[in-house]
PDB file of N, CA, C and O in Angstrom:
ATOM      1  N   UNK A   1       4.750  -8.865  26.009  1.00  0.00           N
ATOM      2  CA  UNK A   1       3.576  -8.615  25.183  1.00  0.00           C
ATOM      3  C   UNK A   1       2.701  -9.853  25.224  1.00  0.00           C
ATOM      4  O   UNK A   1       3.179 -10.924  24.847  1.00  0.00           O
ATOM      5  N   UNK A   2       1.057  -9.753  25.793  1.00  0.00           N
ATOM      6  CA  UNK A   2       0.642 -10.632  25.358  1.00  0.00           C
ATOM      7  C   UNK A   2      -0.194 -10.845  24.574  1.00  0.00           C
ATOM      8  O   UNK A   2      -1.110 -10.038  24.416  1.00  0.00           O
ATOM      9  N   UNK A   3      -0.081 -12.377  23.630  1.00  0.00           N
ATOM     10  CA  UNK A   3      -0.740 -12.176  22.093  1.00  0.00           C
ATOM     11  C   UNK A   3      -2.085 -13.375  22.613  1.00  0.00           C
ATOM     12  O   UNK A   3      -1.820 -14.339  23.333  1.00  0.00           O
ATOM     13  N   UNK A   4      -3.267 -13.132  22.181  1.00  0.00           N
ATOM     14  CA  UNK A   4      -4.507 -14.293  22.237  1.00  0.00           C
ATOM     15  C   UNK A   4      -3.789 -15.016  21.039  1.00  0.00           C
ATOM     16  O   UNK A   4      -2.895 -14.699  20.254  1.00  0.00           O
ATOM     17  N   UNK A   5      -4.474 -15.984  21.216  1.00  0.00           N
ATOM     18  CA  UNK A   5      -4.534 -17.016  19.846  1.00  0.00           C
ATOM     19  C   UNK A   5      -4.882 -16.220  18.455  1.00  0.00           C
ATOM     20  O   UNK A   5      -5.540 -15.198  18.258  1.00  0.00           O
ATOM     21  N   UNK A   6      -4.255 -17.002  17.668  1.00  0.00           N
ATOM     22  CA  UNK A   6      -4.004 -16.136  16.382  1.00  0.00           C
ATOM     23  C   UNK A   6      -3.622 -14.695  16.019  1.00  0.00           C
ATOM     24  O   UNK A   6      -3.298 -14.395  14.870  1.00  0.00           O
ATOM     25  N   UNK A   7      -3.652 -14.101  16.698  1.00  0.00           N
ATOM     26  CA  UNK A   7      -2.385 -13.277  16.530  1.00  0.00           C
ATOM     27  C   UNK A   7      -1.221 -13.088  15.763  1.00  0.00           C
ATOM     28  O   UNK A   7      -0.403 -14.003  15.669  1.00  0.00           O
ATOM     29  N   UNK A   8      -1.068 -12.103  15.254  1.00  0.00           N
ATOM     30  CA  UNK A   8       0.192 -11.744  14.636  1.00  0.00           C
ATOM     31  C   UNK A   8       1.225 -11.217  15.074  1.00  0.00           C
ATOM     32  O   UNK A   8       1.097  -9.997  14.962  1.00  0.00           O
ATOM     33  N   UNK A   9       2.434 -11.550  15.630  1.00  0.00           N
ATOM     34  CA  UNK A   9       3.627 -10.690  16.070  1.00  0.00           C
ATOM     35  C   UNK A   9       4.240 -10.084  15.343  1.00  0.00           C
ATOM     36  O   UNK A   9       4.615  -8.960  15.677  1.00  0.00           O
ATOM     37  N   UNK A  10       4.610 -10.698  13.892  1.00  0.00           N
ATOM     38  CA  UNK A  10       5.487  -9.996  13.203  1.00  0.00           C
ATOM     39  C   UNK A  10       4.953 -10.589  11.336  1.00  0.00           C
ATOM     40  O   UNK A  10       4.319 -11.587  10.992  1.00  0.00           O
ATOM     41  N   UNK A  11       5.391  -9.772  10.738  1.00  0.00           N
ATOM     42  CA  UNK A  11       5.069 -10.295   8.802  1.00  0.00           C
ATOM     43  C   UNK A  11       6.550  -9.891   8.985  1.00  0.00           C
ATOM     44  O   UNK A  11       6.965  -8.985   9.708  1.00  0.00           O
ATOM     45  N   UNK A  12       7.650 -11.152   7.795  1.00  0.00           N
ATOM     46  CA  UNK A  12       8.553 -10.957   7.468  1.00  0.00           C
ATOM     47  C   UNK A  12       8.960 -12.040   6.884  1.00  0.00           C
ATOM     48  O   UNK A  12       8.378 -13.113   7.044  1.00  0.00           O
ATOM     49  N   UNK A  13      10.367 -11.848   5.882  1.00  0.00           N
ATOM     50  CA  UNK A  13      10.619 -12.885   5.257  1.00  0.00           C
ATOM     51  C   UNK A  13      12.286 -13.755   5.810  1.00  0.00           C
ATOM     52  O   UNK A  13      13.060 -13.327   6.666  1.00  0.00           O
ATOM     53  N   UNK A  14      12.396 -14.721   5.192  1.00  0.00           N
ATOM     54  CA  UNK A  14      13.892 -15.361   5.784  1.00  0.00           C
ATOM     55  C   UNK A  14      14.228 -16.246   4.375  1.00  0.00           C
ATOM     56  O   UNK A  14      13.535 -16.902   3.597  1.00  0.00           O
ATOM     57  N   UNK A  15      15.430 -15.963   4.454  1.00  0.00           N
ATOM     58  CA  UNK A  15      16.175 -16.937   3.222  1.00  0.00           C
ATOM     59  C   UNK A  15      16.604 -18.167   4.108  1.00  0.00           C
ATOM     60  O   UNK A  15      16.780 -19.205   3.469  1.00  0.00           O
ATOM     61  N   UNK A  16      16.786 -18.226   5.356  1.00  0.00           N
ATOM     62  CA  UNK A  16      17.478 -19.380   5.847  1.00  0.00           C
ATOM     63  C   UNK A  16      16.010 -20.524   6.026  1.00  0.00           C
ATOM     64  O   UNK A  16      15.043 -20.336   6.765  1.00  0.00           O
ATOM     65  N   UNK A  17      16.273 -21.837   4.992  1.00  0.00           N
ATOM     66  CA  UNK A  17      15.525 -22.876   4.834  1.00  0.00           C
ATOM     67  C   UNK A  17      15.056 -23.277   6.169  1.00  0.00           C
ATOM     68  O   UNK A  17      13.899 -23.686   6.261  1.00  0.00           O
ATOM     69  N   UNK A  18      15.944 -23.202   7.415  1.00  0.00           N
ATOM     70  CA  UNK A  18      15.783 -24.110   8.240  1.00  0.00           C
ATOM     71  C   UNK A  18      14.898 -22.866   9.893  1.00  0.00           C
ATOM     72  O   UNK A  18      14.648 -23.234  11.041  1.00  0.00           O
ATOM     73  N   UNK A  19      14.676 -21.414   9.231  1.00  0.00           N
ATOM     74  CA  UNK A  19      13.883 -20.647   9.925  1.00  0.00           C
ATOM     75  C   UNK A  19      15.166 -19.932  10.769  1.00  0.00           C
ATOM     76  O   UNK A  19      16.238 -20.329  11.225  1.00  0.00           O
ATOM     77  N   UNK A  20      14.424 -18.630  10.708  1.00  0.00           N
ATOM     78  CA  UNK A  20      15.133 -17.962  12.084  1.00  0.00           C
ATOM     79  C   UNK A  20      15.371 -18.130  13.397  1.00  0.00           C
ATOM     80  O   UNK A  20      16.424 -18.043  14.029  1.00  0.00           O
ATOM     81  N   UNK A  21      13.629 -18.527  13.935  1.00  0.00           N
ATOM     82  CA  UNK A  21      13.924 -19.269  15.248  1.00  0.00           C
ATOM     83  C   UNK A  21      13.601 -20.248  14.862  1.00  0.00           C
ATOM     84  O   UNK A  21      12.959 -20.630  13.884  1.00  0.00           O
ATOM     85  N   UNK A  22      14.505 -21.105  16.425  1.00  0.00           N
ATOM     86  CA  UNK A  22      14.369 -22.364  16.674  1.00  0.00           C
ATOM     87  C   UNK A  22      13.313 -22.681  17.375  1.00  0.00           C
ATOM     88  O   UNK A  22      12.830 -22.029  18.300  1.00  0.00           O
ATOM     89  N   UNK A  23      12.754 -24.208  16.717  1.00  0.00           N
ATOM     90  CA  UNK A  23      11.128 -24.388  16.958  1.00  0.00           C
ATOM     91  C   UNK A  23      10.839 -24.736  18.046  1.00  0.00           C
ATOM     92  O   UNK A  23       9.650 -24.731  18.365  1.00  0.00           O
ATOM     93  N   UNK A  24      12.033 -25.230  19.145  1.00  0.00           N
ATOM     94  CA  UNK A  24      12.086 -25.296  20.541  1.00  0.00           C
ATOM     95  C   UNK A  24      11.665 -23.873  21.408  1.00  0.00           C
ATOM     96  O   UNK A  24      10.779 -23.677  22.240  1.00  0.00           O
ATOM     97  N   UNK A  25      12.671 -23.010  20.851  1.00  0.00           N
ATOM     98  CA  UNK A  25      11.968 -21.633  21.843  1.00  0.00           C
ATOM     99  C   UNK A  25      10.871 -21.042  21.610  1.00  0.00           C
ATOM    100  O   UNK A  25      10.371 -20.209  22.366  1.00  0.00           O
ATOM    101  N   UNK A  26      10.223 -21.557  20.155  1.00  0.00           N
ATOM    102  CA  UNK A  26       9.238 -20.841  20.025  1.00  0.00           C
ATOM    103  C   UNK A  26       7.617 -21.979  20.602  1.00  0.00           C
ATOM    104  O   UNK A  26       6.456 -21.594  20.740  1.00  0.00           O
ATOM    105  N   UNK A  27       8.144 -23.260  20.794  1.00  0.00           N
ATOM    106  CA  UNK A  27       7.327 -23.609  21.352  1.00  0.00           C
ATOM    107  C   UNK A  27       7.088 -23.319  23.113  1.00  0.00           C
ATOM    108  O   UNK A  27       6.170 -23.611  23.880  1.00  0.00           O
ATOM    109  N   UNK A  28       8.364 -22.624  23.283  1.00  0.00           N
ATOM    110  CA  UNK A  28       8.226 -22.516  25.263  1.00  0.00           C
ATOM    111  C   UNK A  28       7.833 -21.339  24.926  1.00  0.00           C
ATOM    112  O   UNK A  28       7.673 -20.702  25.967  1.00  0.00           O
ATOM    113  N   UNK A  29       7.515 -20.508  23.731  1.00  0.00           N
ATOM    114  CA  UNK A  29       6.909 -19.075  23.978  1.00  0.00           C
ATOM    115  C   UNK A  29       5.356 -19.427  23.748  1.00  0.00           C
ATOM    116  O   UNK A  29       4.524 -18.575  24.062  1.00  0.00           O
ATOM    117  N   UNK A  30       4.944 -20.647  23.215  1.00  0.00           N
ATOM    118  CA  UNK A  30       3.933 -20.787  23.005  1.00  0.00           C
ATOM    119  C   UNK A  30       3.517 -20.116  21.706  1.00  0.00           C
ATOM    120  O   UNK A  30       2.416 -19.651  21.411  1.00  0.00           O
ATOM    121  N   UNK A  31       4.572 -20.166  21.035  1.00  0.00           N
ATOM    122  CA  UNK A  31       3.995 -19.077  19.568  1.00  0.00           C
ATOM    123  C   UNK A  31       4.282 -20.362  18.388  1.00  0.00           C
ATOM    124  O   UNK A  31       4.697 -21.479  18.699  1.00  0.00           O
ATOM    125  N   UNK A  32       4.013 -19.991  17.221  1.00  0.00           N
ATOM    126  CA  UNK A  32       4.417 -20.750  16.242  1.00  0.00           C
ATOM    127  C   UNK A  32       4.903 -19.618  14.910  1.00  0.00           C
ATOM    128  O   UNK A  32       4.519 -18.468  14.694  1.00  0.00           O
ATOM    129  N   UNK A  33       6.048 -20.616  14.047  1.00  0.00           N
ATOM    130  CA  UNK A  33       6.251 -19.372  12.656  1.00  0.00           C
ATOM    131  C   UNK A  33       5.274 -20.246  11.735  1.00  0.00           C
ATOM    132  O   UNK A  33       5.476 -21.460  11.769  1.00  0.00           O
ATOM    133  N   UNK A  34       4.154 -19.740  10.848  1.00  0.00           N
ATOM    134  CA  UNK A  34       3.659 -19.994   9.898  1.00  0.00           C
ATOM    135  C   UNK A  34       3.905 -19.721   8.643  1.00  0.00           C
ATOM    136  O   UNK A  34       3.295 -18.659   8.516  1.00  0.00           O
ATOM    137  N   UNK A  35       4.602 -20.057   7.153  1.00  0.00           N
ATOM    138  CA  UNK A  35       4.979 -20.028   6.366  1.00  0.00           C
ATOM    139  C   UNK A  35       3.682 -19.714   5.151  1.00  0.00           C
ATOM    140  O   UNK A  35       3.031 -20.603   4.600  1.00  0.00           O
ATOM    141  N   UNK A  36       3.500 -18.026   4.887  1.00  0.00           N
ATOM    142  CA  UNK A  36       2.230 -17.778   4.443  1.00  0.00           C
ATOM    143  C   UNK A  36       2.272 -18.048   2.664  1.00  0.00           C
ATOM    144  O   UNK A  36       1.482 -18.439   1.805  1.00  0.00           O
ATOM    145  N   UNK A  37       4.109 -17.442   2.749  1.00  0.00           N
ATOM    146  CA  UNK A  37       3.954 -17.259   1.167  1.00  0.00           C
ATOM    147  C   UNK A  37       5.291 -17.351   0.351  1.00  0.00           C
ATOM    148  O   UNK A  37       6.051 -16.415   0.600  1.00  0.00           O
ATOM    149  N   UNK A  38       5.737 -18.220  -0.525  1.00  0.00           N
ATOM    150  CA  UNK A  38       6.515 -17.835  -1.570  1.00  0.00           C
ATOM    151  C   UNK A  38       7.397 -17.861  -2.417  1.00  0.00           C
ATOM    152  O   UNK A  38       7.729 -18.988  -2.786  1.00  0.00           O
ATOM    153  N   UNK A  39       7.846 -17.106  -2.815  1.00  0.00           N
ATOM    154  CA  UNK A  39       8.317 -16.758  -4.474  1.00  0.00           C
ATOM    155  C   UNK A  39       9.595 -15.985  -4.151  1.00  0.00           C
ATOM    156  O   UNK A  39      10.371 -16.041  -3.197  1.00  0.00           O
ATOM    157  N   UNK A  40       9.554 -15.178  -5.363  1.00  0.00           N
ATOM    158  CA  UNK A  40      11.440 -14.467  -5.513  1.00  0.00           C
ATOM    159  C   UNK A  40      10.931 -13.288  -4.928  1.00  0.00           C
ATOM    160  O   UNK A  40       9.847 -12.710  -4.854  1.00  0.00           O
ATOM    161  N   UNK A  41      12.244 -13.113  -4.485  1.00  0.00           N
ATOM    162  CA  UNK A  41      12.872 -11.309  -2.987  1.00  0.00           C
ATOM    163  C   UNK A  41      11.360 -10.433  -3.585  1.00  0.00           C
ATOM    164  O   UNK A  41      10.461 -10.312  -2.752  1.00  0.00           O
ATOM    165  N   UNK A  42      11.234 -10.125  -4.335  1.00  0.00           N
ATOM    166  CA  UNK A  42      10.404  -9.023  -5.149  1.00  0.00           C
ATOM    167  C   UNK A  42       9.086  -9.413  -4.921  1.00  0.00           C
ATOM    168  O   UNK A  42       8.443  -8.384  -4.714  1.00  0.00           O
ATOM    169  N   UNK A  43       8.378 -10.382  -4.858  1.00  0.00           N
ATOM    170  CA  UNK A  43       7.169 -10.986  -4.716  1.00  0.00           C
ATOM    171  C   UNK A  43       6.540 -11.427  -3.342  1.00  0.00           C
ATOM    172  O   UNK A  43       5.370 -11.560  -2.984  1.00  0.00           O
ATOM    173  N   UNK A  44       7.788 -11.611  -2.682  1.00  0.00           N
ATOM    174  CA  UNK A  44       7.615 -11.493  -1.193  1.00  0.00           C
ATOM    175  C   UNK A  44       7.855 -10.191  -0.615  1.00  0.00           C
ATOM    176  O   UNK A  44       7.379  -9.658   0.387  1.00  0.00           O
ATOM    177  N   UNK A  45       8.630  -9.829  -1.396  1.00  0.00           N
ATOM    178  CA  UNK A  45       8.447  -8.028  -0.424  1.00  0.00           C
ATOM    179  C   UNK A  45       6.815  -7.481  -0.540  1.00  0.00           C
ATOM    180  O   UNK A  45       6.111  -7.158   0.417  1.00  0.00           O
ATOM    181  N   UNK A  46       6.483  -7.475  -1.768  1.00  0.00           N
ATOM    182  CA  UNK A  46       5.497  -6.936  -2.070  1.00  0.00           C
ATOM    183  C   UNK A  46       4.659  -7.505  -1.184  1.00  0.00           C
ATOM    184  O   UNK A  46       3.937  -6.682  -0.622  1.00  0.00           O
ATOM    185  N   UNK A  47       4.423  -9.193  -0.699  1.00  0.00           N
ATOM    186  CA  UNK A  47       2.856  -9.789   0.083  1.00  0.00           C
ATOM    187  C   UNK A  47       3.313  -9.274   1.392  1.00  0.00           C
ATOM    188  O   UNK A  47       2.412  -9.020   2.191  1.00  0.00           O
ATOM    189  N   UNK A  48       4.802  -9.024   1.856  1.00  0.00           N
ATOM    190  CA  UNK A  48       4.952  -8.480   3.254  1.00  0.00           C
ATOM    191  C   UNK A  48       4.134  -7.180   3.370  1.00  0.00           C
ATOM    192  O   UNK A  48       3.160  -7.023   4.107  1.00  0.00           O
ATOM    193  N   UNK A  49       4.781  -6.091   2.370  1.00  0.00           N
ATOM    194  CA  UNK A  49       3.693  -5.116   2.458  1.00  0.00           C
ATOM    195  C   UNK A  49       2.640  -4.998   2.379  1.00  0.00           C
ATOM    196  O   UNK A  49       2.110  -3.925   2.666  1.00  0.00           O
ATOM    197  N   UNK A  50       1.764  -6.336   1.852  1.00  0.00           N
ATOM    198  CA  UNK A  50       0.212  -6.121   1.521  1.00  0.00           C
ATOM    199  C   UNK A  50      -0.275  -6.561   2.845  1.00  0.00           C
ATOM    200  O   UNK A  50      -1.337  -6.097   3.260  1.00  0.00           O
ATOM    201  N   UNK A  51       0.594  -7.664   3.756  1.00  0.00           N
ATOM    202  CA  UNK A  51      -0.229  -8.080   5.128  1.00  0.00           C
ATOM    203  C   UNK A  51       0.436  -6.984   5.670  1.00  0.00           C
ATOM    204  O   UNK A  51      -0.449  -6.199   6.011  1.00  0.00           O
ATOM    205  N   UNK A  52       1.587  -6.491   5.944  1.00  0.00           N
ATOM    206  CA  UNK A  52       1.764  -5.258   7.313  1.00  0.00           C
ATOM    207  C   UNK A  52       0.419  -3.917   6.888  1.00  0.00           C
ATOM    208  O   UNK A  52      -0.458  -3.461   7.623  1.00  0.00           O
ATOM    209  N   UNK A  53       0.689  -3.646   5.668  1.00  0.00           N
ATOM    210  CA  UNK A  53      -0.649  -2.331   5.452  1.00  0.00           C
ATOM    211  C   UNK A  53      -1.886  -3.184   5.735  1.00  0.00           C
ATOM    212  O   UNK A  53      -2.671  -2.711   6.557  1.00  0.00           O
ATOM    213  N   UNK A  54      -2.171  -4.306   5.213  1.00  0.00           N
ATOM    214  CA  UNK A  54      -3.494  -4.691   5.703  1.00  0.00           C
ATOM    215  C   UNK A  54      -4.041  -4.739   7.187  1.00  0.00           C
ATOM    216  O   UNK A  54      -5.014  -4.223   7.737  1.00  0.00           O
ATOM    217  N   UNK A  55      -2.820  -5.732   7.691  1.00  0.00           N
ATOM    218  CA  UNK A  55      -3.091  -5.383   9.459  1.00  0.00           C
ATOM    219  C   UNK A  55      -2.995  -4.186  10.137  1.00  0.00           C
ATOM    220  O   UNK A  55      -3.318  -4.203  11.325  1.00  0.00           O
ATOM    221  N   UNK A  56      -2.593  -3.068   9.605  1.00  0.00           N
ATOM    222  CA  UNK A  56      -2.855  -1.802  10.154  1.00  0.00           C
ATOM    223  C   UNK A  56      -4.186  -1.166   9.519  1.00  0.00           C
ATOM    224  O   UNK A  56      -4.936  -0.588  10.306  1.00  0.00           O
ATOM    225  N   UNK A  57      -4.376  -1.198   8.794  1.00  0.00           N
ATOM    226  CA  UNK A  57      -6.079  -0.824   8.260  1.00  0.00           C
ATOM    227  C   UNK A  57      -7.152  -1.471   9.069  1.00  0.00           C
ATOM    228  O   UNK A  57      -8.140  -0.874   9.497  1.00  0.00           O
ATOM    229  N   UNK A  58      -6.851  -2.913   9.275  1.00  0.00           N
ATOM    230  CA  UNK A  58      -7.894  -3.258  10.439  1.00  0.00           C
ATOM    231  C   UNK A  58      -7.927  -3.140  11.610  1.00  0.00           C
ATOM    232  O   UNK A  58      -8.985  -3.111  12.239  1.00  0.00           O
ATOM    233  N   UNK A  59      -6.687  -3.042  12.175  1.00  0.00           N
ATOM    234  CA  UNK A  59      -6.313  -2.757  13.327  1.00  0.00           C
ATOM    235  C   UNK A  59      -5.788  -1.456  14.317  1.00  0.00           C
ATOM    236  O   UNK A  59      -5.692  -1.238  15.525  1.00  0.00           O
ATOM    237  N   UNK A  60      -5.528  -0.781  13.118  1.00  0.00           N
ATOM    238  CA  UNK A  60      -5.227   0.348  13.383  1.00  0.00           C
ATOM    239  C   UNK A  60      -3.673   0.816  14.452  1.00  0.00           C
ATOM    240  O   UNK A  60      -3.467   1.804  15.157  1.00  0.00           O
ATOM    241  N   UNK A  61      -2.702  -0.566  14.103  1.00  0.00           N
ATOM    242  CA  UNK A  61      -1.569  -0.624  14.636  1.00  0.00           C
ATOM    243  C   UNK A  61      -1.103  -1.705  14.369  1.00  0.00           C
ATOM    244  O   UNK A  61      -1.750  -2.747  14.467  1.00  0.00           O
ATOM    245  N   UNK A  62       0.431  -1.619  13.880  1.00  0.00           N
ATOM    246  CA  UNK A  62       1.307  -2.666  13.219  1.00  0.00           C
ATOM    247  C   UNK A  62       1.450  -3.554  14.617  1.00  0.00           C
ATOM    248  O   UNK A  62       1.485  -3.285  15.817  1.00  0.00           O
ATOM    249  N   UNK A  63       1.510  -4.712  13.841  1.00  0.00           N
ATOM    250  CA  UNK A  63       1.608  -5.846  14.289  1.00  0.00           C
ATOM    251  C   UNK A  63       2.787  -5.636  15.535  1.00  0.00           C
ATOM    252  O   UNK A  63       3.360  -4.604  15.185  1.00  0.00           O
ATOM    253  N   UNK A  64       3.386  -6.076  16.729  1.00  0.00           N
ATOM    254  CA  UNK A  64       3.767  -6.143  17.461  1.00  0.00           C
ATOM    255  C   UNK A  64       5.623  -5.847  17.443  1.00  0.00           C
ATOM    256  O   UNK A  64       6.308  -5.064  18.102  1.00  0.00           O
ATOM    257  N   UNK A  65       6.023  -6.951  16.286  1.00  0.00           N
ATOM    258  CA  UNK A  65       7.221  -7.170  15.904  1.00  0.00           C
ATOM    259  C   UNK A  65       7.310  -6.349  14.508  1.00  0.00           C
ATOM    260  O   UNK A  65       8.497  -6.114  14.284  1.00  0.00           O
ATOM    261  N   UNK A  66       6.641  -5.937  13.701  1.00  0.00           N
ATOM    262  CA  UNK A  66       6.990  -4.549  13.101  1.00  0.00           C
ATOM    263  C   UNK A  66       6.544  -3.378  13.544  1.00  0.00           C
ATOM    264  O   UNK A  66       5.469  -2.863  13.850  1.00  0.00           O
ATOM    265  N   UNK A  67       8.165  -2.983  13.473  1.00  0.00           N
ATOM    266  CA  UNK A  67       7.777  -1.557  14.254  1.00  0.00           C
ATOM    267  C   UNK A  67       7.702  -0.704  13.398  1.00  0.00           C
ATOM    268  O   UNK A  67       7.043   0.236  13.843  1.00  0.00           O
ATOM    269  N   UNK A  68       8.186  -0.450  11.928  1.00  0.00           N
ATOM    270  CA  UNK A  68       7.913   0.352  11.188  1.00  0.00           C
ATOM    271  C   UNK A  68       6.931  -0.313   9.808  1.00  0.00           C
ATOM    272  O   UNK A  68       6.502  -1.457   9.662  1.00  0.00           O
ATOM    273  N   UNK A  69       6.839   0.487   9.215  1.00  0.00           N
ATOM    274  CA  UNK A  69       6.273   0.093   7.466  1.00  0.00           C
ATOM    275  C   UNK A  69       7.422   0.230   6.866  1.00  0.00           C
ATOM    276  O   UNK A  69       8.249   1.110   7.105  1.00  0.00           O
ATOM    277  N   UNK A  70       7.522  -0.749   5.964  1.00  0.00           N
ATOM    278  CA  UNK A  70       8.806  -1.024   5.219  1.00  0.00           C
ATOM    279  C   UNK A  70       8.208  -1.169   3.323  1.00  0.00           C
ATOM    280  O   UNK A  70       9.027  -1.395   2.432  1.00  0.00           O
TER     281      UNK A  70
END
């Protein structure tokens, strides 16, 4: 898949402090993880759903790495 600059691959959340990926592979993918938002399980579910529905309203297709609406 290829993404232009700024781009979104995926909205999602992680409990692990130290990130899902490692910042090595994601720099040979040329991507970066940006840390948008947050708070407790409940408050982040909710902003996940407000950017995945938002990026499909403008775009008219989920982001790359979500494949469903959750």
């Amino acid at each position: 898949m290829e993404l232009n600059k700024g781009d979104v691959w995926k909205y999602g959340e992680t409990t692990d402090p130290t990130g899902r990926y490692d910042p090595t592979y994601l720099q040979t993918l040329g991507v970066a993880k940006v840390d948008l938002f947050e708070g407790t399980q409940v408050q982040i579910k909710i902003q996940e759903k407000i950017l995945i529905y938002g990026h499909f309203a403008v775009h008219r297709s989920l982001p790359p790495g979500n494949r469903i609406f959750r």
